[in-house]
N, CA, C and O atoms as a GROMACS GRO file, in nm:
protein
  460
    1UNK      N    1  -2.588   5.864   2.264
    1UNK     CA    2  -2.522   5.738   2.247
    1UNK      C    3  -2.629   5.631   2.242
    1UNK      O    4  -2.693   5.617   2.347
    2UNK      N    5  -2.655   5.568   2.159
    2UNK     CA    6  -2.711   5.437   2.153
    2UNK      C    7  -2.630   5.338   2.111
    2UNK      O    8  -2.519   5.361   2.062
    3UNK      N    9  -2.687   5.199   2.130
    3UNK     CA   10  -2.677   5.051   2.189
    3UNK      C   11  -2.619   5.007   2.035
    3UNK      O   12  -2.644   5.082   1.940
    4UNK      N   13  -2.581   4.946   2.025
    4UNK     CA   14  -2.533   4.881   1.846
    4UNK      C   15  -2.635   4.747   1.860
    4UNK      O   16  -2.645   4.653   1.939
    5UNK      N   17  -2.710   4.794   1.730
    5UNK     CA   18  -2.813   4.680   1.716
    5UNK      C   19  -2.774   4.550   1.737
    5UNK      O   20  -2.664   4.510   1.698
    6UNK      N   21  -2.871   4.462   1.808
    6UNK     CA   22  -2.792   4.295   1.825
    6UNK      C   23  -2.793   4.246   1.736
    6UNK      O   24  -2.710   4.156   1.727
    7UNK      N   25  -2.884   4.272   1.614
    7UNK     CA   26  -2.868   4.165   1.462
    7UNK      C   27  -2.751   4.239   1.390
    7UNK      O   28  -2.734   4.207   1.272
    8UNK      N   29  -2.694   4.305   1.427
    8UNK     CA   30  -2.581   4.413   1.305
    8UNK      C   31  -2.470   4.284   1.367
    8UNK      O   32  -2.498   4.206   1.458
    9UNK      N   33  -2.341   4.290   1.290
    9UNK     CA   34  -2.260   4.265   1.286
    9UNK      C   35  -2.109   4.327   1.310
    9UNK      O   36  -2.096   4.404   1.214
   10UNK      N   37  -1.990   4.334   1.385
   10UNK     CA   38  -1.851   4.461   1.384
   10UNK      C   39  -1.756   4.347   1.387
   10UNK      O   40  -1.735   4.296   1.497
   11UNK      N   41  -1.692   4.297   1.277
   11UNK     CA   42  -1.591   4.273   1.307
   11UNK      C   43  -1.447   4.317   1.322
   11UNK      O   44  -1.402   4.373   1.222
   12UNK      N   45  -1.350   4.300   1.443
   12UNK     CA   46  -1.270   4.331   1.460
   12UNK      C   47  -1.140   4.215   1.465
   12UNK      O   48  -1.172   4.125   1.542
   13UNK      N   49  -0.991   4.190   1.399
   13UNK     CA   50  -0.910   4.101   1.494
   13UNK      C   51  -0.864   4.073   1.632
   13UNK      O   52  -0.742   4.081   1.645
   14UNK      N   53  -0.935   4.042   1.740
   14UNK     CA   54  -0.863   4.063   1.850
   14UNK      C   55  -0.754   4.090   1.942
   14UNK      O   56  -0.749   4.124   2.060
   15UNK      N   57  -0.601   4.044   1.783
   15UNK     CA   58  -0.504   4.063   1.843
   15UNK      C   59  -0.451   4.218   1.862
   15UNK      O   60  -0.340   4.246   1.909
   16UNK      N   61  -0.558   4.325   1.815
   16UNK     CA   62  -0.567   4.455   1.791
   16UNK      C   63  -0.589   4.532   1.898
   16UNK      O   64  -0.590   4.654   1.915
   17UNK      N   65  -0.612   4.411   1.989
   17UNK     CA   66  -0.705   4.505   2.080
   17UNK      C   67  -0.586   4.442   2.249
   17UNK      O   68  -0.632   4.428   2.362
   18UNK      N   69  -0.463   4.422   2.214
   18UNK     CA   70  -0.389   4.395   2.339
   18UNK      C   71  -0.394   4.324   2.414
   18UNK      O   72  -0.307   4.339   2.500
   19UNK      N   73  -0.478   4.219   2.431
   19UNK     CA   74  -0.522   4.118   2.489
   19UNK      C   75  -0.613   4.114   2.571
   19UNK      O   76  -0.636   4.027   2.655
   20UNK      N   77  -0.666   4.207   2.549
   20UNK     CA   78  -0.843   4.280   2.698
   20UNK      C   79  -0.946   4.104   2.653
   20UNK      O   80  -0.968   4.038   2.552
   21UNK      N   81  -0.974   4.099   2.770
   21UNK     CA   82  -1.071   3.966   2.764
   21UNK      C   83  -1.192   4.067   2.677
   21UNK      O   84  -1.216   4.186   2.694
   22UNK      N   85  -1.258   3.964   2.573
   22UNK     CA   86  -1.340   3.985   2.514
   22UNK      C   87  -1.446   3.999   2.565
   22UNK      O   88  -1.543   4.053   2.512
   23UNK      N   89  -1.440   3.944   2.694
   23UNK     CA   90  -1.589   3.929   2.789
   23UNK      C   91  -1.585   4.086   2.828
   23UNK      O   92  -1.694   4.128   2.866
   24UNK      N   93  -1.491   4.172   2.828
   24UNK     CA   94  -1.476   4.292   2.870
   24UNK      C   95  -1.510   4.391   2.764
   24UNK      O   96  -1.495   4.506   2.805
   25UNK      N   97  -1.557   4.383   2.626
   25UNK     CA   98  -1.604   4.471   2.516
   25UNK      C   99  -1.705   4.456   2.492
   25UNK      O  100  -1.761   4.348   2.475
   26UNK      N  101  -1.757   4.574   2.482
   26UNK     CA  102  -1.898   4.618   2.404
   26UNK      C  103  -1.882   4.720   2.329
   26UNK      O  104  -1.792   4.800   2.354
   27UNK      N  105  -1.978   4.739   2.206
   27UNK     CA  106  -1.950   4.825   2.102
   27UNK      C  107  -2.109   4.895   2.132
   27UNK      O  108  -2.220   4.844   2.146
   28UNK      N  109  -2.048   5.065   2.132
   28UNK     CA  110  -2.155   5.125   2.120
   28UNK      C  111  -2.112   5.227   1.996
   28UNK      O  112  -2.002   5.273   1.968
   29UNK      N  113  -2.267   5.247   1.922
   29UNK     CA  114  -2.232   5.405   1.862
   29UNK      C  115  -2.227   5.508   1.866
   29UNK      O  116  -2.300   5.515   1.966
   30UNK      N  117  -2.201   5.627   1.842
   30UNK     CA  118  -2.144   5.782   1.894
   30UNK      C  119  -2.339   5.843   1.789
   30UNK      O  120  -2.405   5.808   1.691
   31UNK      N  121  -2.345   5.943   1.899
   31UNK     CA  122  -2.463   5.991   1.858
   31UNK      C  123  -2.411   6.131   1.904
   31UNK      O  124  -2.390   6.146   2.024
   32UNK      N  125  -2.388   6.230   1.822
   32UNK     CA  126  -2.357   6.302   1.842
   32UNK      C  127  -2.252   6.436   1.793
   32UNK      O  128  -2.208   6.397   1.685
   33UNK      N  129  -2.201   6.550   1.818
   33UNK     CA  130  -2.085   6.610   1.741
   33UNK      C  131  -1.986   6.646   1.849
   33UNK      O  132  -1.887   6.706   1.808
   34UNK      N  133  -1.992   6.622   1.967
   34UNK     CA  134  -1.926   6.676   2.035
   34UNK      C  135  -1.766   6.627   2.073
   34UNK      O  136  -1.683   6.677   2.150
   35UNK      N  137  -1.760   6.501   1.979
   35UNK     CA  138  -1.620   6.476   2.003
   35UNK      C  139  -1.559   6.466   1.849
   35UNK      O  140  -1.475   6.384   1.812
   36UNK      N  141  -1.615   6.561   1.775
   36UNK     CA  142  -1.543   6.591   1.629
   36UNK      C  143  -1.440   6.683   1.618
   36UNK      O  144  -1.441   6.795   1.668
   37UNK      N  145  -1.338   6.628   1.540
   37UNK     CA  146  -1.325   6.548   1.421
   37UNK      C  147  -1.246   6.387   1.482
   37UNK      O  148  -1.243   6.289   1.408
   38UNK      N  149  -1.193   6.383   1.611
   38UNK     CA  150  -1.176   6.244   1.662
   38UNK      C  151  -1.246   6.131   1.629
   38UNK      O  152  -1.201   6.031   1.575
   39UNK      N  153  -1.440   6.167   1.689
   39UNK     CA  154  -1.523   6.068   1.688
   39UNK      C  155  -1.610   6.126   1.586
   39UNK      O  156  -1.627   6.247   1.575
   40UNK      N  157  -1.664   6.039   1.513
   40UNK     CA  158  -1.798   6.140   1.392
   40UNK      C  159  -1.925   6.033   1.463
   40UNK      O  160  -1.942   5.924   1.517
   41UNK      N  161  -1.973   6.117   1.431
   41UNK     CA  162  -2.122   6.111   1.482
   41UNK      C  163  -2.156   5.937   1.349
   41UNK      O  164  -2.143   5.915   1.229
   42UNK      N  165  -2.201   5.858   1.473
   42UNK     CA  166  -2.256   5.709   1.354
   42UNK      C  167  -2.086   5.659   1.444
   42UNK      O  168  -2.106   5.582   1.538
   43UNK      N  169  -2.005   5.678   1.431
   43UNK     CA  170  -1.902   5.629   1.466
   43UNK      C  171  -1.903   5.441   1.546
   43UNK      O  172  -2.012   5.406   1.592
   44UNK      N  173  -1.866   5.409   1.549
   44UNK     CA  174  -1.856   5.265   1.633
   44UNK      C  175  -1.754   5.231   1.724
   44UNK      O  176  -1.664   5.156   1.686
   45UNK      N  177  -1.755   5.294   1.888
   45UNK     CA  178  -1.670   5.251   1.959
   45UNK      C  179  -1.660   5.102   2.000
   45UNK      O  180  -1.752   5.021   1.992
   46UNK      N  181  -1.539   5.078   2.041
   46UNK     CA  182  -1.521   5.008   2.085
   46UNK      C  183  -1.437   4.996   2.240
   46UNK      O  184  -1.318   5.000   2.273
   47UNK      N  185  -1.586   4.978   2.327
   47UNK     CA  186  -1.525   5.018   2.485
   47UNK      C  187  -1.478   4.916   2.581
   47UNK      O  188  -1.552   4.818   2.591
   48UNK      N  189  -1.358   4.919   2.661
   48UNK     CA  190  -1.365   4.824   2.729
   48UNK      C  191  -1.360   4.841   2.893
   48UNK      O  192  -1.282   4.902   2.966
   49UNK      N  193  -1.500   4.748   2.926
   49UNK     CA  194  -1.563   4.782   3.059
   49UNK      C  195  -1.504   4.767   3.190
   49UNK      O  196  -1.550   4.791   3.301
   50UNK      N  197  -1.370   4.714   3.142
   50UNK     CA  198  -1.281   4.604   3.274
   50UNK      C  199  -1.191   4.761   3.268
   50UNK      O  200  -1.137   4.795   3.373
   51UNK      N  201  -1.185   4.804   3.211
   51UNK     CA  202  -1.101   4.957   3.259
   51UNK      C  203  -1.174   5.088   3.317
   51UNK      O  204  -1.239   5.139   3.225
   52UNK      N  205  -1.184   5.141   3.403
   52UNK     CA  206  -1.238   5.247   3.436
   52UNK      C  207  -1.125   5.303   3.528
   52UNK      O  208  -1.191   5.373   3.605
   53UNK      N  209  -1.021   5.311   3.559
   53UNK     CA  210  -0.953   5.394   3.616
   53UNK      C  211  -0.935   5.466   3.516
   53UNK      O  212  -0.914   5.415   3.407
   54UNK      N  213  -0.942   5.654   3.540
   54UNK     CA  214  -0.873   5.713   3.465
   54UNK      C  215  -0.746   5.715   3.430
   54UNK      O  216  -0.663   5.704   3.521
   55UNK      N  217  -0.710   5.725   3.318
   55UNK     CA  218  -0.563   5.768   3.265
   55UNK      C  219  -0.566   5.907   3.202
   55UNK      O  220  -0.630   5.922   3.097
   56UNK      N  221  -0.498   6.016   3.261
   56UNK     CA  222  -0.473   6.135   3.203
   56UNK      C  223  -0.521   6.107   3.025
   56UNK      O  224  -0.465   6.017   2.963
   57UNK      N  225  -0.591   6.164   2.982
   57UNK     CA  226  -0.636   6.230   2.854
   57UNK      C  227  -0.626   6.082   2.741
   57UNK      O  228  -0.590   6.060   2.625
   58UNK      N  229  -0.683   6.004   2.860
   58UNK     CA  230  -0.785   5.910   2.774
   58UNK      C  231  -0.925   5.932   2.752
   58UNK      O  232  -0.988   6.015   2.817
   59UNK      N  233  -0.987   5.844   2.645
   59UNK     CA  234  -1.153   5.873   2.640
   59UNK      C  235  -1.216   5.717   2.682
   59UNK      O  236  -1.180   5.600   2.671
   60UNK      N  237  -1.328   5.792   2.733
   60UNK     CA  238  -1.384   5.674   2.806
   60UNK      C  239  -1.548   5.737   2.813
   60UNK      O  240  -1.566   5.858   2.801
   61UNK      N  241  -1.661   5.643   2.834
   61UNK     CA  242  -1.770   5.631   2.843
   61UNK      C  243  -1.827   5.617   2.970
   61UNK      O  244  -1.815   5.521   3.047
   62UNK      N  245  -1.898   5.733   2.988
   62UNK     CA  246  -1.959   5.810   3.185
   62UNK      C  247  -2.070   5.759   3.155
   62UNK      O  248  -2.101   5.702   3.050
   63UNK      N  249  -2.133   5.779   3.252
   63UNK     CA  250  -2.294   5.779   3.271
   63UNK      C  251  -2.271   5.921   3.387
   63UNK      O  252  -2.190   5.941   3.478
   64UNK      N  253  -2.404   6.012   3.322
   64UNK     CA  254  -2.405   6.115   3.454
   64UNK      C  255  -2.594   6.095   3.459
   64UNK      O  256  -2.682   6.052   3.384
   65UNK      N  257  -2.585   6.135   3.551
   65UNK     CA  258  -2.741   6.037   3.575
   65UNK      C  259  -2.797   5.949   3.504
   65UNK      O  260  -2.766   5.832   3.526
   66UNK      N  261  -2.914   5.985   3.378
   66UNK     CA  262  -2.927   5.927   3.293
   66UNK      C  263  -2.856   5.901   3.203
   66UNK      O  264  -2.844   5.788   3.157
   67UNK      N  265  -2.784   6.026   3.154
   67UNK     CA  266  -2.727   6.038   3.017
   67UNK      C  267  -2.554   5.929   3.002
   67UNK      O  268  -2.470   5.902   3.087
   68UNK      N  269  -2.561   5.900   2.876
   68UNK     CA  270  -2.422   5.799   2.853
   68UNK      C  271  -2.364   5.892   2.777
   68UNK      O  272  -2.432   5.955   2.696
   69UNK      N  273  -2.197   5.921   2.795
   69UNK     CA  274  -2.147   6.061   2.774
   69UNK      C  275  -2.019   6.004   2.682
   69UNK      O  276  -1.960   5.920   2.750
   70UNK      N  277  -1.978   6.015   2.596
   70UNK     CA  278  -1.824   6.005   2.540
   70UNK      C  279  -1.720   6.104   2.586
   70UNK      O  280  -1.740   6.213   2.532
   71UNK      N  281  -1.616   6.104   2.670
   71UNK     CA  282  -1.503   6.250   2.696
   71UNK      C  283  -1.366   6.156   2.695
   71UNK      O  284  -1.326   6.041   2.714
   72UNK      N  285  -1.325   6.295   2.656
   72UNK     CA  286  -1.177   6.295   2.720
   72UNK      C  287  -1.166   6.316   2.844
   72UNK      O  288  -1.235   6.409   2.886
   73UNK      N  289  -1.083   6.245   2.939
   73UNK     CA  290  -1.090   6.275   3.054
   73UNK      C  291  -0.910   6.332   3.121
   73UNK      O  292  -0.805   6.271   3.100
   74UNK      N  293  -0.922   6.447   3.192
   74UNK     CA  294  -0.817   6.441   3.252
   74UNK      C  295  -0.780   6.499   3.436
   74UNK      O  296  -0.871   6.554   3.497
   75UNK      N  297  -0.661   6.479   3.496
   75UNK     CA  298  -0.722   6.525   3.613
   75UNK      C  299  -0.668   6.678   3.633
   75UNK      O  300  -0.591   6.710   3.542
   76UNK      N  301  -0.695   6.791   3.744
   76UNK     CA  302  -0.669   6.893   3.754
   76UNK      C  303  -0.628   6.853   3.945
   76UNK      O  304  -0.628   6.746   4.005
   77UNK      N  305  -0.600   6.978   3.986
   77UNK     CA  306  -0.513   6.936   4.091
   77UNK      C  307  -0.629   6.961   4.242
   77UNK      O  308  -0.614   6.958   4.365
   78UNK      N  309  -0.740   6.985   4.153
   78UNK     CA  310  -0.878   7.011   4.279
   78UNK      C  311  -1.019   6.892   4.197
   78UNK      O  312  -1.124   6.874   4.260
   79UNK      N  313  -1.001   6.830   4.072
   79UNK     CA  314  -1.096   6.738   4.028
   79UNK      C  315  -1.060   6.683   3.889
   79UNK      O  316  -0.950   6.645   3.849
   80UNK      N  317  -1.200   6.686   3.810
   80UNK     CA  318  -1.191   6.622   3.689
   80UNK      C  319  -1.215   6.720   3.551
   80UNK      O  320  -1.309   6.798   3.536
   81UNK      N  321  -1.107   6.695   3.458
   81UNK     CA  322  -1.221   6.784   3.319
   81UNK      C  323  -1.199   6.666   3.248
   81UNK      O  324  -1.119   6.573   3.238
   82UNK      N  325  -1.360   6.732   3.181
   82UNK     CA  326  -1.423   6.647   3.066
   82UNK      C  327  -1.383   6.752   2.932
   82UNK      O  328  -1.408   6.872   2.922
   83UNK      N  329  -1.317   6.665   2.842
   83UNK     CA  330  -1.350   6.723   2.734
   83UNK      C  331  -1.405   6.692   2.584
   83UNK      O  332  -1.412   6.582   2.528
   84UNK      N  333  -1.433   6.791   2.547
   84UNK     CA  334  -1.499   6.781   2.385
   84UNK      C  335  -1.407   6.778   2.310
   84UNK      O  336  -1.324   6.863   2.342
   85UNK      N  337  -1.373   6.709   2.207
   85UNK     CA  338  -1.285   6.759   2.143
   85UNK      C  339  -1.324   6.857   2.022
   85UNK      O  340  -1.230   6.923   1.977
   86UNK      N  341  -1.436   6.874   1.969
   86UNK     CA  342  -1.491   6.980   1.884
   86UNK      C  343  -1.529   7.111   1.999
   86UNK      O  344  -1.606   7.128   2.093
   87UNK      N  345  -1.419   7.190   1.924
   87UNK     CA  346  -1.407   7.330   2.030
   87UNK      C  347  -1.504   7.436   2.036
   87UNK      O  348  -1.487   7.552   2.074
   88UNK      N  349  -1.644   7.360   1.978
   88UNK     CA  350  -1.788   7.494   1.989
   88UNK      C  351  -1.842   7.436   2.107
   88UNK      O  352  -1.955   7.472   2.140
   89UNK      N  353  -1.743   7.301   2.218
   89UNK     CA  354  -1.839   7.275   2.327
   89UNK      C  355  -1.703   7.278   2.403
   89UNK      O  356  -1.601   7.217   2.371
   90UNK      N  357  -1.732   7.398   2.559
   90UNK     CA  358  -1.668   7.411   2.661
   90UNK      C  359  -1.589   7.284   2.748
   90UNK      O  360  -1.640   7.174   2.766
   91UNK      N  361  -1.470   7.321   2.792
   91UNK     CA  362  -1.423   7.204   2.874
   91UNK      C  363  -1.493   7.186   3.018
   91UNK      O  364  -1.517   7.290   3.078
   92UNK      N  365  -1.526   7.078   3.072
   92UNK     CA  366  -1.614   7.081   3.190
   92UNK      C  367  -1.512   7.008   3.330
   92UNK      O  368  -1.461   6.896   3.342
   93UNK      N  369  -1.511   7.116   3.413
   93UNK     CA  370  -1.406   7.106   3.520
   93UNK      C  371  -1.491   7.071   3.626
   93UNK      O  372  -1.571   7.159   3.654
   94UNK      N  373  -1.496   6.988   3.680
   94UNK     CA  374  -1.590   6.869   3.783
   94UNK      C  375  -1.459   6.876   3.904
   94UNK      O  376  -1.343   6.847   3.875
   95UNK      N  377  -1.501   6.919   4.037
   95UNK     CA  378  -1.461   6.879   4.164
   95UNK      C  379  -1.481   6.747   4.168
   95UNK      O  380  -1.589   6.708   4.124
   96UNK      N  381  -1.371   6.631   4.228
   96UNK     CA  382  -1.399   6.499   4.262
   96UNK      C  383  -1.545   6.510   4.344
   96UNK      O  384  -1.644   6.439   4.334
   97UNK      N  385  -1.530   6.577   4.393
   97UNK     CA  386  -1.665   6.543   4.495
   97UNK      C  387  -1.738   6.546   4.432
   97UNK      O  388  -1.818   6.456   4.459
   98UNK      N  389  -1.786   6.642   4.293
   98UNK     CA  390  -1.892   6.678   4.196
   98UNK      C  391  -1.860   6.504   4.098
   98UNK      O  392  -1.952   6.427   4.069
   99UNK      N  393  -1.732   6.484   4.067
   99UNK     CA  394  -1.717   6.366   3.991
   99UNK      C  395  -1.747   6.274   4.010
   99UNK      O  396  -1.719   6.187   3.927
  100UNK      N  397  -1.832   6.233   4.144
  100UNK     CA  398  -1.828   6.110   4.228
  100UNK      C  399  -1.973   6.090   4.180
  100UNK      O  400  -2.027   5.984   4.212
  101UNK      N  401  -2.039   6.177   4.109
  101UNK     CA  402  -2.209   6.130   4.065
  101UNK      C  403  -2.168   6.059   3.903
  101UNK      O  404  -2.247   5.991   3.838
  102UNK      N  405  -2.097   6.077   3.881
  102UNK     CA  406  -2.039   6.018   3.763
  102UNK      C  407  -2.024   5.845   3.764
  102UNK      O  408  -2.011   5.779   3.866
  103UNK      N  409  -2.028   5.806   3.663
  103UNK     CA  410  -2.021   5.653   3.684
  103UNK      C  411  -1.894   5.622   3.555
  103UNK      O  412  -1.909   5.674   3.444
  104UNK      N  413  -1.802   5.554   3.577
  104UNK     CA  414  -1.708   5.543   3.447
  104UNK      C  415  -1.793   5.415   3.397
  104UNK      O  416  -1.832   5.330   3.477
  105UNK      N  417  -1.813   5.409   3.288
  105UNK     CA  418  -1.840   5.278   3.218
  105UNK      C  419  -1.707   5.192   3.187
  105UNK      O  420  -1.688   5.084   3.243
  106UNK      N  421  -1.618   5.245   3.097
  106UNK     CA  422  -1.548   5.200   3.039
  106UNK      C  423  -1.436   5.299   2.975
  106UNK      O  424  -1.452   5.421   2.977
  107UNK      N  425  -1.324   5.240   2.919
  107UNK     CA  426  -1.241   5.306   2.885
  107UNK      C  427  -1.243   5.297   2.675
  107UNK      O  428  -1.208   5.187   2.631
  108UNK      N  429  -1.271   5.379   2.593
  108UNK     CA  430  -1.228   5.341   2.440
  108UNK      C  431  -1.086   5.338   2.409
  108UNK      O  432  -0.988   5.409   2.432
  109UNK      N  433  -1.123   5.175   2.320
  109UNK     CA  434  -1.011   5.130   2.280
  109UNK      C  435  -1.035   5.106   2.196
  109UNK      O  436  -1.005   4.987   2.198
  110UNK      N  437  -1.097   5.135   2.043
  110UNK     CA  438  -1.090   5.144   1.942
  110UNK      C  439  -1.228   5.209   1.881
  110UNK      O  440  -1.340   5.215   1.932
  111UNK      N  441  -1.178   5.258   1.743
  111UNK     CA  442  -1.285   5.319   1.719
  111UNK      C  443  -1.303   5.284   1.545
  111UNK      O  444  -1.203   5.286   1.474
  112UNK      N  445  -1.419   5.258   1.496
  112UNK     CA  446  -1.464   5.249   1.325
  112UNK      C  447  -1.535   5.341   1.284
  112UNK      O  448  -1.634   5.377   1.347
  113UNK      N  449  -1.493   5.400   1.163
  113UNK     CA  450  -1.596   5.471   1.087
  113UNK      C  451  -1.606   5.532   0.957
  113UNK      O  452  -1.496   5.572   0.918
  114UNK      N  453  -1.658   5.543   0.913
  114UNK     CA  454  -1.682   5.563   0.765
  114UNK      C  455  -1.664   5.720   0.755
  114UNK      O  456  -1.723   5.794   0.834
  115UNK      N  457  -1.603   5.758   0.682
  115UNK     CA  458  -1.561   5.925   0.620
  115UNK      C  459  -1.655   5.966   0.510
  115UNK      O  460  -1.643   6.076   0.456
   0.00000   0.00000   0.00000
């Protein structure tokens, strides 16, 4: 996952986006295949940081130590799975206690991209 350049430009209408304070979005891009054919790799999320409670089998943006992660997230009745949505990468079943090194960034709420 990397940063969306500061000289690039994304425009979006805001009324698209439900009324989330704008001070609460940042756009990052998807580096990666692991959430294909949902997200394509180059993709342009659009995350918003004022949400981090999970919601059953929403996607949202982790940090696990270093790394900044795109998943689906949902809960199980002993922790967390992460998932891929391109099915050549395993679902990852995290004990809360294991989930707690996790950091939620944000929740995605929209997404751009070119086919």
């Amino acid at each position: 996952m990397s940063n969306y350049k500061s000289n690039s430009y994304f425009s979006i209408d805001v009324n698209l986006l439900n009324s989330i304070p704008v001070d609460n979005l940042v756009c990052i891009t998807v580096a990666g295949n692991s959430m294909e054919p949902v997200l394509l790799d180059g993709a342009i999320l659009i995350v918003n940081m004022g949400d981090r409670f999970i919601k059953d089998g929403k996607i949202y943006v982790l940090r696990q130590e270093n790394i900044i992660r795109v998943k689906c997230l949902s809960y199980t009745s002993s922790g967390i799975v992460l998932k891929s949505y391109n099915q050549q990468y395993k679902d990852e079943i995290h004990t809360f206690q294991e989930f707690s090194n996790f950091e939620i960034l944000g929740r995605v709420v929209c997404v751009s991209s070119l086919l």
